[in-house]
N, C-alpha and C positions, 0 to 999 in steps of 0.2 A: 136664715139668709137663703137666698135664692140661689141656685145651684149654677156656674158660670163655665160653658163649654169654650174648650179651645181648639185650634183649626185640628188640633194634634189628636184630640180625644175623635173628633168627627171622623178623621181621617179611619182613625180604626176600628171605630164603628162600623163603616159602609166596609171595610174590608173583610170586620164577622160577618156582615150580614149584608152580602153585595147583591142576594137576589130579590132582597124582600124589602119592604118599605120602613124597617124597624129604624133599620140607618137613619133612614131621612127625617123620621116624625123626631126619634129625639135628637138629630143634630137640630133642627125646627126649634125644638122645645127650650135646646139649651139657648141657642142667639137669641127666642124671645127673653127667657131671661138674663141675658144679659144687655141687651137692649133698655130692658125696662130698668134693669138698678144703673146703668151709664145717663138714662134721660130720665130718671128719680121720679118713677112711679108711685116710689113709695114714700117723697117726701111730700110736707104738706105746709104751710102756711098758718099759723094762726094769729089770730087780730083780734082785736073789738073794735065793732060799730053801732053806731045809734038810727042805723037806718029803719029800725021797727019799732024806735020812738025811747028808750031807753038805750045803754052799752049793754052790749051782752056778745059772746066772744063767739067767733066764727074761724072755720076753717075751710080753703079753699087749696086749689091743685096750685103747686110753680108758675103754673100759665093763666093761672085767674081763674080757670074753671072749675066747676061742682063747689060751690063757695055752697057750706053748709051752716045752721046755725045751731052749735050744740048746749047753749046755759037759756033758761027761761026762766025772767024772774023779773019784777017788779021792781027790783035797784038794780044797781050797775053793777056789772060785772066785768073788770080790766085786766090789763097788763095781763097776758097770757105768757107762762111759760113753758116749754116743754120739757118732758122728764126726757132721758138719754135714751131710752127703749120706744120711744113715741109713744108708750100704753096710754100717759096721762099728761094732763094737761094741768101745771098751777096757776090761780089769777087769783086777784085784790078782788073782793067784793062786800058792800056796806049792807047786804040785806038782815044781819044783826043791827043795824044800826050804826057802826061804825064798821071801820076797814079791816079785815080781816084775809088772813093767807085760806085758801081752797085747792081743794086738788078736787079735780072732774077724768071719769075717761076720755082719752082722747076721739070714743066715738058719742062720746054722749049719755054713754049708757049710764045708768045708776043715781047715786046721790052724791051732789057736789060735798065733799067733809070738810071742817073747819078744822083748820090744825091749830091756829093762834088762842083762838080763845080769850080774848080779853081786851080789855075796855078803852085800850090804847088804840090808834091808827097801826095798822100794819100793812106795808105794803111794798112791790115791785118784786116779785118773789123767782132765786135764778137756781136751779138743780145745780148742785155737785156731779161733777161725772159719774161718779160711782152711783148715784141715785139715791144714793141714802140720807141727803141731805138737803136744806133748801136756804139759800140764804135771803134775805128779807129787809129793810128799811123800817125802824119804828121809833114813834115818841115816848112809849110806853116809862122811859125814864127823866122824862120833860123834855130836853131835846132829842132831835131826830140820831138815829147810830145805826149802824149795821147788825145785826143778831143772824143768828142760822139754827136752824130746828133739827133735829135728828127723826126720822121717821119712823125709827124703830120705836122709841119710848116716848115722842116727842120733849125730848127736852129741849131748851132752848136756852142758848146761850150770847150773850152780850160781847160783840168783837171788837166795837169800838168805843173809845172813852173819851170822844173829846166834847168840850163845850158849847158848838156852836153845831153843824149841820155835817152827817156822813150818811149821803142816800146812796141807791142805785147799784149794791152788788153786782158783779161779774166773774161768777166762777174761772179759775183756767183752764183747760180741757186735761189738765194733770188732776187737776184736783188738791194743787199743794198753794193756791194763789186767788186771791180777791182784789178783782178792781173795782175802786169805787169812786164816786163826786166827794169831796170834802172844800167846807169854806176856811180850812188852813189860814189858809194867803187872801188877799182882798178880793180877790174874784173866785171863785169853784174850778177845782183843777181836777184830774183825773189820779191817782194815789193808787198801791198797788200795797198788800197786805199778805204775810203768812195767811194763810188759812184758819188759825188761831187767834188771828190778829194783832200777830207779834210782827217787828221788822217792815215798819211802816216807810214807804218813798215815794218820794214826789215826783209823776210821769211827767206832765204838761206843765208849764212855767210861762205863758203867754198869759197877757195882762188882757183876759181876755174870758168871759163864761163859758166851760167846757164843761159837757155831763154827756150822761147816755154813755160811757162806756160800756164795748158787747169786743170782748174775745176770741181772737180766730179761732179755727177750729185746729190749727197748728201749731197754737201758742206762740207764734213770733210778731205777732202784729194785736193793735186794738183799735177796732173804727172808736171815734168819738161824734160827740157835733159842741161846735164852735157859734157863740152868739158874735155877729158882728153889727151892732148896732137892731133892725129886724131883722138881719137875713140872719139864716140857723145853717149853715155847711157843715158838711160833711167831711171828716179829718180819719186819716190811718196812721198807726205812728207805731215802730219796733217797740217790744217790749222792755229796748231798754234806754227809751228817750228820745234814739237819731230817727232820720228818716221820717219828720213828721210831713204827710203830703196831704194837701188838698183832694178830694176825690168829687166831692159835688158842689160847688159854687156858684147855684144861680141867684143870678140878683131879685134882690126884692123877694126872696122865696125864703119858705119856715122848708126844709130839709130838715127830716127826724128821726130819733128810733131804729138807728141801724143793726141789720141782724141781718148775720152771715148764713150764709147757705151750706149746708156741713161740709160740701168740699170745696170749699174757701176763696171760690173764685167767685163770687156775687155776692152783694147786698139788697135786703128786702131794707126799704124803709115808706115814710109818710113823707107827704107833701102836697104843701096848698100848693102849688105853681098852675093847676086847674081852675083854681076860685074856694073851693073846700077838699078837706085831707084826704086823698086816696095814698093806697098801694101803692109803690113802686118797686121793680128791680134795679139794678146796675149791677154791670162786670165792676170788678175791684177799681180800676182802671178810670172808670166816669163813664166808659162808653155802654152805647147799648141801652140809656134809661128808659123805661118800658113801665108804662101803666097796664095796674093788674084789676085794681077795684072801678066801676064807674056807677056812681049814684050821687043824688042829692046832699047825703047822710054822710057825717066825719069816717071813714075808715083808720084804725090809725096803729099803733103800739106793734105791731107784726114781730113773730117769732118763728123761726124758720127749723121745722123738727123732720125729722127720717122715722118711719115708722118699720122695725125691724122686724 
């Protein structure tokens, strides 16, 4: 972590060293760095896009800039997550032939590794805080359920049991809590789970398709998105049911894939409201939406990581 001066530290600095330049370079030194961690030099973006004719996962600045492409490969390569440390990056990709969990570094470097291994679809893959863990979406047992893999041995274990569909894991920033999509009820609601996948409850109860649950980074809130009819909004709601607010409701528009910014005051998400999927930010709030991606090509799935 970056070293962060205060007016206080400066102050007696220049007082050791009132004739010489020593004061000034690292008082200099310490407000860049804190500059840079206040306007998140070191956070970064990551997405997949098919702008070079295939998905394959990219990483760019908060502001859209230095957008890099780090997976190259002949199949798709999706759903990007970020480890807690920013080192690595986990995404879904079928270049086995079906879907499978990967971890890549987050600069590119090395060889993507398959952690799933097996012949099921695995997919939507979201770090445990502590990093030691990943949790994932799979048919592997005929219908879809939640599982989570350990990194150290890769074991993997089956969280949810029910009959019908449990995609879209959402660690809590505790590390004691998974939210996830389940078709319980007649429509897909948002559900919240021990970590073990004991002590299951129903978040959302609008007669309504809710998915894409993504977790504050303060554990008191959880964006979702809401189908109404084709429009896809944008939904935040306390983690213990009140308080559910609207945050992006434009008409006629697919709003998607919201992912919070680590300190908790913006969402990265997708949206056609261009014509095809790019990037976007918003403050918590609605205001301030801000196109990041501009091309031809779907931009979409965004995960919003701090690289430490």
């Amino acid at each position: 972590m970056k070293k962060q001066f205060s007016l206080i530290a400066c102050i007696l600095i220049f007082a050791m060293f009132p004739l010489t330049g020593v004061g000034i370079l690292a008082c200099w030194d310490g407000f860049n760095d804190a500059y840079d961690d206040r306007w998140g030099s070191t956070e970064k973006i990551a997405f997949q896009s098919n702008r070079d004719g295939n998905y394959e996962i990219y990483v760019m600045n908060p502001d859209g800039s230095d957008e890099t492409r780090l997976t190259y490969n002949i199949a798709s390569d999706q759903q990007p997550s970020w480890s807690p440390d920013g080192s690595r990056i986990a995404f879904t990709s079928d270049r086995n032939g079906n879907n499978e969990i990967y971890v890549i570094n987050s600069d590119g470097s090395g060889e993507p590794v398959n952690l799933t291994n097996n012949s099921a679809d695995d997919q939507h893959p979201c770090w445990s805080p502590a990093g030691d863990r990943i949790a994932f979406h799979s048919n592997r047992d005929g219908n879809t359920n939640v599982y989570s893999i350990k990194l150290d041995d890769n074991s993997q274990t089956r969280l949810t049991t029910y009959i019908k569909e449990d995609e879209e894991p959402s660690f809590s920033p505790d590390g004691t809590r998974i939210a996830y999509v389940s078709w319980i009820a007649a429509f897909t609601d948002i559900y919240i789970m021990n970590a073990d996948g004991n002590n299951i409850t129903q978040l959302t109860t609008a007669a309504e398709t809710d998915r894409s649950p993504a977790w504050s980074p303060d554990g008191t809130r959880i964006a979702f998105v809401r189908l109404f009819g084709m429009d896809y909004q944008i939904y935040v709601i306390n983690t213990d049911g009140t308080g559910e607010t609207v945050i992006l409701d434009n008409s006629s528009v697919i709003d998607h894939d919201p992912a919070w910014s680590p300190d908790g005051t913006r969402l990265a998400y997708r949206s056609n409201r261009d014509g095809n999927y790019e990037i976007y930010i918003t403050n918590i709030d609605g205001t301030g939406q801000t196109r990041l991606t501009d091309n031809t090509a779907d931009d979409i799935c965004p995960s919003w990581g701090e690289i430490r």
